[in-house]
N, C-alpha and C positions, 0 to 999 in steps of 0.2 A: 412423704412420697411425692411431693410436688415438683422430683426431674421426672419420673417416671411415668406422672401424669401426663407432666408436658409434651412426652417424647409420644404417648400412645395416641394424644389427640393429635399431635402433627405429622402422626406418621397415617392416621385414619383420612387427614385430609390430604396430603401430599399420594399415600397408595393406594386409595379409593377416589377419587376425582374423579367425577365423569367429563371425560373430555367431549369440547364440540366436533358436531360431524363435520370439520372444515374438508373442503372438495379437494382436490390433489392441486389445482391449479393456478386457485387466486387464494388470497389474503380471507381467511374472517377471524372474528374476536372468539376464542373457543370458552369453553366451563372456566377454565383457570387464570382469564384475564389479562391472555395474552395475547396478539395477532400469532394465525398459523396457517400453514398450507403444506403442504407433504414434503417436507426436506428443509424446510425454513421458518424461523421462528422469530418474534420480534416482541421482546419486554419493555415493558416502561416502569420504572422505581419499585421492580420487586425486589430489590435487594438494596441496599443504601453504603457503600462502604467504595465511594469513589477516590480515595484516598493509596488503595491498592486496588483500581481497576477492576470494579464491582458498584455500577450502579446506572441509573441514567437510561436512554435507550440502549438496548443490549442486542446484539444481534449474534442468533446460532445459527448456522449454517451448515446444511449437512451434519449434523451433529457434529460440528464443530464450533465455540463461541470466537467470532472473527472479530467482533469490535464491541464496545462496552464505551459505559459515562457519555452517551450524545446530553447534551445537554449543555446552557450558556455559561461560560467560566469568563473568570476576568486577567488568566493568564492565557498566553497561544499555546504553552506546554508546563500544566499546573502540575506542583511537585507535590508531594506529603502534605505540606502546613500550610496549603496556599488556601485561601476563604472558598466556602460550599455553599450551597443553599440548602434553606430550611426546605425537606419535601413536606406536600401536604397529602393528605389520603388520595387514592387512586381514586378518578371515577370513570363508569363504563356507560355509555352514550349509544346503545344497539341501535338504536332504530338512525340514528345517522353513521356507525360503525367511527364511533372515536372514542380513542382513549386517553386520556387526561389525566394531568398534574397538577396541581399551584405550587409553585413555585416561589424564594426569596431572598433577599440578600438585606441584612445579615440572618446567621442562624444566630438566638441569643443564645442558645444550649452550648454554643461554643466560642464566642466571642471573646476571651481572654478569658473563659474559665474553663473548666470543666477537664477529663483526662484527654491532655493534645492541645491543646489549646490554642486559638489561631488568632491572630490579629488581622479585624476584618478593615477597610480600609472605610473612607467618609461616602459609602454608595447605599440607598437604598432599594430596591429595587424588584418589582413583584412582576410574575408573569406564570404565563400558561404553558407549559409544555405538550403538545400531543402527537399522536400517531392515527393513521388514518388510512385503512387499506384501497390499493388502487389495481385491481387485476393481480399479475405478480410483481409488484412495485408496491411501497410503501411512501406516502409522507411524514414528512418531521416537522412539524409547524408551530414556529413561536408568536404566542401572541403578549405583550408587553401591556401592562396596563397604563403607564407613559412613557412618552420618549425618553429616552437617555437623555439624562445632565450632558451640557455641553461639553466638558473636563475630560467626559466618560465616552465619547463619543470614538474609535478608533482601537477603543479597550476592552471592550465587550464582544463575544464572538461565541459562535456555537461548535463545540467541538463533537465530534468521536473518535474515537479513539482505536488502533487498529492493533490485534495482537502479533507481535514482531516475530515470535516464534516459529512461524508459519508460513512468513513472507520472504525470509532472508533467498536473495541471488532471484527472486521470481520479481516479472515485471509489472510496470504500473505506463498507463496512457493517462495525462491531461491533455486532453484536445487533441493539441496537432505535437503535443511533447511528449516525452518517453524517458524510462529511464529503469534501475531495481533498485529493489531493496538492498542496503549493503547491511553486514552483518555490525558496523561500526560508523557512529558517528561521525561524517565529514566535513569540514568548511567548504565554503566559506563564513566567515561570523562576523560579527559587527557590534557594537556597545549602542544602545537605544539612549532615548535624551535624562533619561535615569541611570545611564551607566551602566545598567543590566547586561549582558551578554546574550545575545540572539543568533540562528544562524540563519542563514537566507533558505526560504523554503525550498524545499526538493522540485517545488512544481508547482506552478499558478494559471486558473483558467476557471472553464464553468462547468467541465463534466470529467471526469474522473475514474476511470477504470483500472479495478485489482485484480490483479493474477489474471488476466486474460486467456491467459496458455492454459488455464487449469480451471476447468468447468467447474471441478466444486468448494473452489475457491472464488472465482469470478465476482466481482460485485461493484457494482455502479452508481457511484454518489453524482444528484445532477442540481444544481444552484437554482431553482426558480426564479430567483430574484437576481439583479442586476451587479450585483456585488459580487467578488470574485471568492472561488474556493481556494483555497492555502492547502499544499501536501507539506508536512512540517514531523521534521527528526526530532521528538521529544528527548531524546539521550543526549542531545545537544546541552540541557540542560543539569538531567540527572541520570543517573547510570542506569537507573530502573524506568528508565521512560520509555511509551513506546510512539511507535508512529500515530501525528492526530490529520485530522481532518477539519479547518477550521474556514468558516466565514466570518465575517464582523458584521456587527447588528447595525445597521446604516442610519444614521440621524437623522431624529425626528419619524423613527418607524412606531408602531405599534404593533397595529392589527395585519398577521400574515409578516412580521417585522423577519423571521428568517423562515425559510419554502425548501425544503431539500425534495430531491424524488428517488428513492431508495431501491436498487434491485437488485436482491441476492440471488442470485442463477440459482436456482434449487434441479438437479439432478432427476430429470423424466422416471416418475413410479419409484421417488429415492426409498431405499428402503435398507436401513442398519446393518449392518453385517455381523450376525450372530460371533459375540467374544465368548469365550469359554473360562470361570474365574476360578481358580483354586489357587490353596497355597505354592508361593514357589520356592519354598523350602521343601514339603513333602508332609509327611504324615507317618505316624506308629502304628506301626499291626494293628493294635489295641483302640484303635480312636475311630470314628466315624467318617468318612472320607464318602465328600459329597460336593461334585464340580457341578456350580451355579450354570447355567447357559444363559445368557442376556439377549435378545430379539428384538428386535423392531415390533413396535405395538400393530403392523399391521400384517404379521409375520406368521402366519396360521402352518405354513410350511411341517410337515412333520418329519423324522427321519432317525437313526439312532446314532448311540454316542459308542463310542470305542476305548476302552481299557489299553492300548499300547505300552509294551513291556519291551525296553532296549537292552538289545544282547548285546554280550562283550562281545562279539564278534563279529557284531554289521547288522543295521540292520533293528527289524523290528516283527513283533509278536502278538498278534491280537486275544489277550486271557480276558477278555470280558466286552458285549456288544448287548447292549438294551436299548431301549425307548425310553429315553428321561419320562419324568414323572413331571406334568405340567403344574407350575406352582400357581398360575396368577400373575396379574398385573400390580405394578411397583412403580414410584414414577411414574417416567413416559414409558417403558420399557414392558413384555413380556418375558415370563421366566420358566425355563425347567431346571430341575435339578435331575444329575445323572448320580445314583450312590453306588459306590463300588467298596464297600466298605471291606466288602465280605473277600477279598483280594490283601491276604497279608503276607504275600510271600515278598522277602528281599529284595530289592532291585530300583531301579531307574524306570521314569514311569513317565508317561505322556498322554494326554485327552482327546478327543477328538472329534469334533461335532461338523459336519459338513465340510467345505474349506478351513476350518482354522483348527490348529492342533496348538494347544499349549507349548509351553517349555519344559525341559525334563525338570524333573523332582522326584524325590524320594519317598520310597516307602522303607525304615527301616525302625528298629528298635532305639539306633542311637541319633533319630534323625534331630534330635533338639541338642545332640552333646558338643558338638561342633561344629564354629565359624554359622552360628548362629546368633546368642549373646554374646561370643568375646567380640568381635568387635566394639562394641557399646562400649565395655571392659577397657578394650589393650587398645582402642584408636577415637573413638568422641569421647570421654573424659578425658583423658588426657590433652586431648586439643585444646580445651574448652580451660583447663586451668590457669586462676589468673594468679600473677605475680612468681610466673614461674617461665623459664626458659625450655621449649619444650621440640627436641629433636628428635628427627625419624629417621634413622639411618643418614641419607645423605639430604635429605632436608632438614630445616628448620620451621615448624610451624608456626612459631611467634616467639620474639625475645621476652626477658624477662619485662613484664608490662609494670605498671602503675607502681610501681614502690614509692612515689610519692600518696599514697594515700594514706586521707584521705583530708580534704578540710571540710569543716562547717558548712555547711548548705544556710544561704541566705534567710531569715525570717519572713513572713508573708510573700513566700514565692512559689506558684507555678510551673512546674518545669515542665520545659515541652514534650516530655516524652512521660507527661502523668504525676509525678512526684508532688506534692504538694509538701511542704515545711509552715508551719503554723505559725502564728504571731511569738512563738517562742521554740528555742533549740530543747529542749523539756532534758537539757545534760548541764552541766557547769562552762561549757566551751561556750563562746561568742559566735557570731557567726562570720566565718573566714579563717578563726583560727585551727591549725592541724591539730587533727585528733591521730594521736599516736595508736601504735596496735592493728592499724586495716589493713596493714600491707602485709597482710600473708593470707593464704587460703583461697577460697571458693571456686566456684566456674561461673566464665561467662556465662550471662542468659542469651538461651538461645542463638539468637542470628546478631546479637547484638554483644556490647559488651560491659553491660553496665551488670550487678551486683544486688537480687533483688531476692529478700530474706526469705520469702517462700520458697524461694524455687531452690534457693541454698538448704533449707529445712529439709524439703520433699525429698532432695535427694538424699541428705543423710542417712532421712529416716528409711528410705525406699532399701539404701545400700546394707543398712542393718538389720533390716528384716530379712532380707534375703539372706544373709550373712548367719545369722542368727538361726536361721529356719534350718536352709541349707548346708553350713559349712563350707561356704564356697572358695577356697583356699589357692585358686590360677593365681599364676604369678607369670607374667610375660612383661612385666614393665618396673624399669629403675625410678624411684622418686627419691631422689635428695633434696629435703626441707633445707639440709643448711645452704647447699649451695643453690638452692633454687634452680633443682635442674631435672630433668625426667628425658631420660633416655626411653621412648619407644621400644618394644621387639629386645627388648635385653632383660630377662629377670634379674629381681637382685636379692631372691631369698624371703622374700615378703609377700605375703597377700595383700593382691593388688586391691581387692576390696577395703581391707581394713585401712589401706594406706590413701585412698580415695575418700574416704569417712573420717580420716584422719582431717585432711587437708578442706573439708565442708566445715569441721570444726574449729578449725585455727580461725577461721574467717568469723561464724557467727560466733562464737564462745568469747574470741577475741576481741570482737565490735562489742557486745555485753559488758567485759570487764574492766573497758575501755571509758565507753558511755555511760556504764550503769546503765543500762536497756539495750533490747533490743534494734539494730536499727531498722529504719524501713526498706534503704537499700543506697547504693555507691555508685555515680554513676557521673559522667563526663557535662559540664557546664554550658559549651556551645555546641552548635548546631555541626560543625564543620568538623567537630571532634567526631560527633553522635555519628554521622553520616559516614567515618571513614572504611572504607574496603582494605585491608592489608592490613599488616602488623598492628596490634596494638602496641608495642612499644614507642611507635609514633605519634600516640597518644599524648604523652609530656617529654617533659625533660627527667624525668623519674627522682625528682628532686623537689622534698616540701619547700614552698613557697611561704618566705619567712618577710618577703621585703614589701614594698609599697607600690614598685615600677611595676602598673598592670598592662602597660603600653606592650611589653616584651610580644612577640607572636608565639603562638603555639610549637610548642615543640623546642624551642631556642632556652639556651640556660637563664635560667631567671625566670623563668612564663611562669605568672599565674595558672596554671593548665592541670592542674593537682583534681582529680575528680571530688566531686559533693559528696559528702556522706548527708542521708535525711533521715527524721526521726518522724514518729508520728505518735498519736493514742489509737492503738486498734487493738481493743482488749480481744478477739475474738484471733488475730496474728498472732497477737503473743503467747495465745494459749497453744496453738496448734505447731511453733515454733519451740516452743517447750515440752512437747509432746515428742517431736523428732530427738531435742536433748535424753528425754528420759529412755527412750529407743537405743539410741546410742551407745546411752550408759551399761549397756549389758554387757555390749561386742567389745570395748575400750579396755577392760580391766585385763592385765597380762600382756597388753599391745602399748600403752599409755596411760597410764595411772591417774597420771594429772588430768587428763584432760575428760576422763569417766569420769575423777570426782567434783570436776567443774562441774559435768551435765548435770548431776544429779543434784548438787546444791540449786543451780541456778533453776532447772524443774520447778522443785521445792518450791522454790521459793516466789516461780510467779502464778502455782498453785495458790500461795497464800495470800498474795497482794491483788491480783485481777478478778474482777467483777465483772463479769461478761451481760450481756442484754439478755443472752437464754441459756438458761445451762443446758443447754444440747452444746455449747458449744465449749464446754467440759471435759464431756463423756473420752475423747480421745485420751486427751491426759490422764483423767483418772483410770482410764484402761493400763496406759502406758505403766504411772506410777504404781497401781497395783501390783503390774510384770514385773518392774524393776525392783521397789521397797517390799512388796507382800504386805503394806501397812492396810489393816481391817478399814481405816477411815476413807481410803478410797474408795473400798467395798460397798460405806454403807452411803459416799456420797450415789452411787449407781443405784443401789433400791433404793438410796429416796426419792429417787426420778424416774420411777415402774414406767408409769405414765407417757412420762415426754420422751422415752427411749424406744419404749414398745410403738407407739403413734409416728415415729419416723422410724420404721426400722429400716429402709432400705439406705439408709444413712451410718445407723446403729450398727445395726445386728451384726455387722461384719465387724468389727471393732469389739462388740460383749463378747460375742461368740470363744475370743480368746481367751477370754476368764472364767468363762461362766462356771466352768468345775471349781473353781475357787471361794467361788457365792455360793451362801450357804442358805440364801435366803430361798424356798421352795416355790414360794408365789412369785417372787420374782422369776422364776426359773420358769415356770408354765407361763408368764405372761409372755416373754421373749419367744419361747418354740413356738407358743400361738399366733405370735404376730409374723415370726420367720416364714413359719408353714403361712400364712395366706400370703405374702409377700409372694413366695416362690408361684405361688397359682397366679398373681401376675406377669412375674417374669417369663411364664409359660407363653402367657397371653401375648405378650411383648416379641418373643421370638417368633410368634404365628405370623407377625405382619410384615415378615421380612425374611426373602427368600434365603437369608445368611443365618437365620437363628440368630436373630439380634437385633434389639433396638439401633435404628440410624436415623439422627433425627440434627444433622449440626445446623449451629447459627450459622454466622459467619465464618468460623474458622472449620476447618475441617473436621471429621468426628473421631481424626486416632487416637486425641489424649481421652477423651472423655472413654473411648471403647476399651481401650489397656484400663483405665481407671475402673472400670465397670468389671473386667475380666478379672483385673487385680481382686477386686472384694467378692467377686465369684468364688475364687480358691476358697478365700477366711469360710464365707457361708458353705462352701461344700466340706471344709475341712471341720468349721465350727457345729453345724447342724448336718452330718453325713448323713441322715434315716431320714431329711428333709430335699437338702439341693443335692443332685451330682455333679460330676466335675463338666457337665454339656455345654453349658453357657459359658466356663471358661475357654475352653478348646474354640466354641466358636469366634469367640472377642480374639484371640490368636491369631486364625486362618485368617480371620477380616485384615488383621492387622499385616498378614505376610502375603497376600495379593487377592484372596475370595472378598472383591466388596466394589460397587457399584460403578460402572463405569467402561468405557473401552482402555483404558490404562490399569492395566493392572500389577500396577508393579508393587511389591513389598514396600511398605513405607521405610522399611528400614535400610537404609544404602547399604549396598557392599552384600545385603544379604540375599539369597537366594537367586535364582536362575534371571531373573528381572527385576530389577528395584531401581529407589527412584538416584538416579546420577547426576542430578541438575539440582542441587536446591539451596534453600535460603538458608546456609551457614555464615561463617564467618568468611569464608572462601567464594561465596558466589558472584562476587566481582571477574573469577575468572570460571564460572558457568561451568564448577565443578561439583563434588562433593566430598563428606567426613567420614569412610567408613564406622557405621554401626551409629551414623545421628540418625533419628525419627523426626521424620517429617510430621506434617501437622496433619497430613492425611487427606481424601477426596474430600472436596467440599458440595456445598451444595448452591448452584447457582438456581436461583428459586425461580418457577414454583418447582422443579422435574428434575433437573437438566445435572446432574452428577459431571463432578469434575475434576481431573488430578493432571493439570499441566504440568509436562517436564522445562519448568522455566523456571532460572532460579530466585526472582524477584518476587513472587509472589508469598508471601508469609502467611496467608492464611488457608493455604495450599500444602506449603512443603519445609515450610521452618521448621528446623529443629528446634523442637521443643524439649527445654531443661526440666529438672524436678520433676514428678510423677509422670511425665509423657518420656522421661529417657527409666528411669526407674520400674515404671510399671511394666514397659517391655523388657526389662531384665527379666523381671517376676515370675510376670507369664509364661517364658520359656523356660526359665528355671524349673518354675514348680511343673509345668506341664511334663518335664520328662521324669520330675520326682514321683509325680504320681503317677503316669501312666507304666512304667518300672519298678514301683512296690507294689502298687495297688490291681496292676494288669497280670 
């Protein structure tokens, strides 16, 4: 039970925090170790993931976050892989009101190892980072513990970073200069004495004003020190860059080595403007329907919410006016919930709390039947499929990609994007030579396009479950294997499921019988590859690479350019990758012969070869192969592990629960429904601390995979243990996930779906700051300790990437089963 743990302590200290009394007007350090003052807020290293524009000094504004990563870098506009500093613990300094860093260069944790990995350059270098309240102005002050090496003198600079979303066509003053933000990077550019490409800053001087025209926007960066400030176009460099804010640390500085004086115009008595959060799809007669209200923590205001019902004829109809029911403090935020449950008649529906009325939505019986999952279905799979040519009416969303895959991934390498390959290929292949068989199947992962064996697993098994459960048998899309071609919007006689499950299988069954194992995953060699926006077919030359001439460039006939395939030992992958095989093998027989009776050997048989560290990490497979063979020996590997199943069940139990009628063993059987039933009294506990009925508790990335993932195994245990869990906790992991969940954005994570969703995100397409119908985002994140967040910006991946494997599957699930049950069971 150790996520569930985690998720109740973090959610005890993040929605119980006693915040400081800070006064409306000036700066103080509040309970949660942050500077704050009524509309403005100022972090130091609560978060660390400056990589994607999360960490460093952070500054919110107006509940809005306008700039992030202050802190000294060694580029003027650092990309992805550019070297970090090691952070050190926060410290809080009250009685002189400072809050502090240590700070260092290099970090070892990532210094040429570890996942990502970065080549830090010949600089040592240790210092202080602090913050320090001045009325309504802030300092930024570095203190160095010695001077810069001479070498490094000109190269070291303090940046922030400003978010561009927010700024495009609004102005900015340096001193006696002026200019806007343009929505697109422009020269002029120049090549530095490295050759590197720079472009000339937007703007140079000592004081610095953004958005002037727009009070709550407004904010004032001022030099203390004699050195000038740089306004500088990060996209200059990378496509995901945004505007920085830089000085350089001036030689032979130390102490006070950079002095910024910070003022973000905070908005006279600012105070939130009550959102109102519900699903924006709608809701079933039959379900609980209950619209979140989100406040200003200083927001005591009372008033009532409105029921609005749109007639076909114009126009609007008040069926239902109450006084939300006050939940409590969350975050920073104050909450009511308004329940209108009790409202099941037909129709188009809208909320209403003070000035803000939601978007319509529905109330119907078939509100989960349609242009809710198919998208996922009939437009992001499809997209997402590699080694396939893939047209949408009069577009083409990518040509047929990588048919040169795939070759040997190098021995004791690294890869930048996590892959590690071990002192040995663990196949018969060398490394560099073509491994035959990878060029058919899978989908890209996520935002990216590399080929990463879980996420190929998750979905298979995601797509066969539901298959299997449901019968799910739409058919709105042609896929021809031979000719590797998938016509969009055209049925061709086939469930589009089974033929999506088909095509997860060609890829991993085919890497297996290829390699003799499974691989770890397939993925592009250089940076320049990794990084492209557009076509993958631009990827290679789609032609294995058989010669010696590695000079060739990318993409030109002959290039070495063939994606790595890597292998690894991860007995705990290969079991859970063999678990989706024996999944599979149910739905396959009478669709594909062959490729069911692969799954089920290859199952088999790495049931018999792998030795896992704990057999908890088993239990899936032998679930699996029990469904699929009915062989006793699965049965009786599951009682003889009472113990280590029943003691994690909120891992388990949803995976036994599907068998348990087949266990004959009776003690086994009480010890599961005993450990289910006290399980369920924490999940209880879990929805208590969260005006969504729901644990919300994300790292870094946002919390939509993990809450479909949670919803997903809600179903099993409501469906596995029905006189235990109801179906509550699924329905609410749902609404979270179609616009009810934290934040002033409330949009469905799922594009394309419902009244509001999100249209900007990190696909394969967000180089043009678009979206996939029916891809899942990664969902609101949490910018710590409070501060809920879902920008509509497509660059951000730990926001709004589409997420492959369980995070596009689990949202199948949930809508699926949601309208199975709420339509047999209602």
């Amino acid at each position: 039970m150790k996520f569930y743990s985690s998720i109740l302590i973090a959610i005890i200290t993040f929605g119980t925090g006693v915040y400081g009394q800070a006064t409306d007007t000036v700066f103080r350090i509040n309970d949660l170790e942050y500077l704050e003052r009524r509309g403005a807020n100022v972090m130091l290293a609560h978060d660390f993931y400056p990589e994607s524009h999360q960490g460093g000094v952070g500054i919110i504004q107006n509940d809005i976050r306008v700039a992030t990563n202050g802190d000294l870098r060694l580029e003027p506009v650092p990309g992805q892989w550019q070297p970090v500093p090691k952070v050190g613990k926060r410290q809080i300094n009250r009685k002189d009101s400072v809050i502090s860093v240590r700070m260092q260069y290099p970090d070892p944790a990532k210094d040429r190892k570890g996942f990502n990995p970065i080549s830090y350059p010949d600089l040592e270098m240790s210092y202080t980072l602090k913050v320090k309240p001045q009325g309504k102005s802030f300092r930024i002050i570095v203190d160095l513990d010695k001077p810069l090496p001479e070498e490094w003198v000109g190269k070291v600079g303090m940046n922030i970073e400003l978010f561009p979303g927010i700024l495009f066509g609004k102005s900015y003053y340096m001193d006696d200069n002026f200019g806007i933000f343009n929505r697109q990077a422009n020269g002029p550019g120049y090549y530095n004495k490295e050759g590197e490409y720079r472009m000339k800053p937007l703007a140079e001087g000592r004081s610095l004003t953004v958005c002037p025209e727009v009070p709550e926007q407004r904010l004032t960066i001022t030099n203390l020190k004699d050195n000038k400030l740089l306004l500088l176009d990060g996209r200059a460099r990378h496509s995901n860059g945004w505007f920085v804010v830089r000085s350089l640390v001036p030689a032979g500085a130390t102490k006070n080595a950079i002095e910024w004086l910070v003022t973000p115009h905070a908005v006279e008595n600012y105070t939130y403007d009550p959102v109102v959060q519900v699903s924006q799809v709608g809701y079933h007669p039959a379900q609980a329907k209950v619209a979140v209200i989100e406040k200003d923590k200083h927001d005591r205001a009372r008033g009532k919410a409105s029921l609005l019902r749109i007639e076909p004829d114009g126009g609007v109809t008040e069926v239902l006016s109450d006084e939300p029911e006050d939940w409590g403090r969350f975050l920073r935020f104050r909450y009511r919930r308004f329940d209108f449950t009790e409202v099941t008649t037909p129709g188009m529906y809208m909320v209403k709390y003070g000035a803000y009325t939601t978007r319509p939505f529905k109330i119907s019986r078939e509100v989960y039947q349609r242009e809710v999952w198919q998208p996922t279905l009939e437009y992001f799979l499809p997209v997402q499929m590699c080694h396939m040519r893939i047209n949408d009416r009069y577009k083409v969303w990518h040509g047929r990609c990588h048919l040169d895959d795939a070759r040997m991934a190098p021995v004791n390498h690294n890869h930048f994007d996590g892959y590690i390959q071990g002192p040995e290929t663990l196949t018969s292949f060398k490394p560099g030579e073509p491994v035959p068989g990878l060029n058919a199947g899978g989908w890209h992962d996520a935002g990216d396009y590399d080929l990463r064996v879980e996420s190929q697993a998750a979905t298979v098994q995601g797509l066969s479950r539901i298959y299997e459960l449901f019968g799910t048998d739409y058919d709105n899309t042609s896929i021809d294997q031979r000719t590797k071609t998938v016509e969009m919007l055209q049925p061709d006689g086939k469930a589009d499921m089974l033929q999506q499950i088909e095509h997860g299988l060609l890829s991993v069954v085919g890497g297996y019988k290829s390699l003799g194992r499974f691989y770890r995953g397939i993925i592009v060699p250089e940076k320049r590859q990794y990084v492209l926006l557009g076509d993958p077919l631009n990827h290679s030359d789609n032609v294995p690479f058989t010669g010696k001439d590695k000079t060739v460039p990318v993409g030109q006939p002959g290039a070495p350019d063939d994606r790595w395939v890597f292998t690894e030992n991860n007995p705990s992958r290969e079991l859970s990758t063999a678990a989706a095989l024996a999944t599979a093998a149910r739905v396959m027989p009478g669709y594909n012969d062959k490729l069911a009776g692969d799954c089920i050997e290859i199952a088999e048989k790495i049931w018999e070869i792998t030795t896992p560290d704990n057999p908890l990490q088993k239990v899936e497979l032998a679930v699996e192969l029990l469904k699929t063979t009915g062989k006793e020996k699965y049965a009786r590997f599951l009682t003889a592990n009472r113990d280590a199943i029943s003691g994690d069940i909120a891992d388990t139990g949803w995976l036994v629960g599907m068998v348990l009628p087949e266990i004959k063993d009776q003690k086994f059987k009480k010890a599961i429904n005993d450990a289910v039933a006290d399980y369920y009294k924490e999940v209880r506990q879990l929805g208590q601390k969260t005006p969504y009925g729901m644990p919300y508790e994300p790292d870094i990335w946002g919390a939509g995979w993990g809450i479909q993932n949670f919803g997903m195994k809600q179903y099993f245990f409501h469906t596995g243990f029905p006189d235990i869990f109801p179906e509550t906790y699924m329905l609410n992991a749902l609404n979270f996930v179609l616009g009810a969940h934290p934040g002033v954005n409330t949009s469905s994570f799922a594009s394309g779906v419902g009244s509001r969703s999100l249209t900007q995100a990190y696909g394969i397409n967000r180089g043009d700051a678009s979206y996939i119908p029916g891809g899942i985002g990664s969902g609101t994140a949490l910018i710590r300790p409070d501060f809920p967040e879902l920008l509509e910006w497509p660059y951000l991946w730990q926001q709004t990437e589409y997420v492959l494997g369980g995070g596009t599957t689990d949202y199948l699930f949930l809508v699926i089963a949601a309208d199975h049950l709420l339509n047999t069971e209602k």
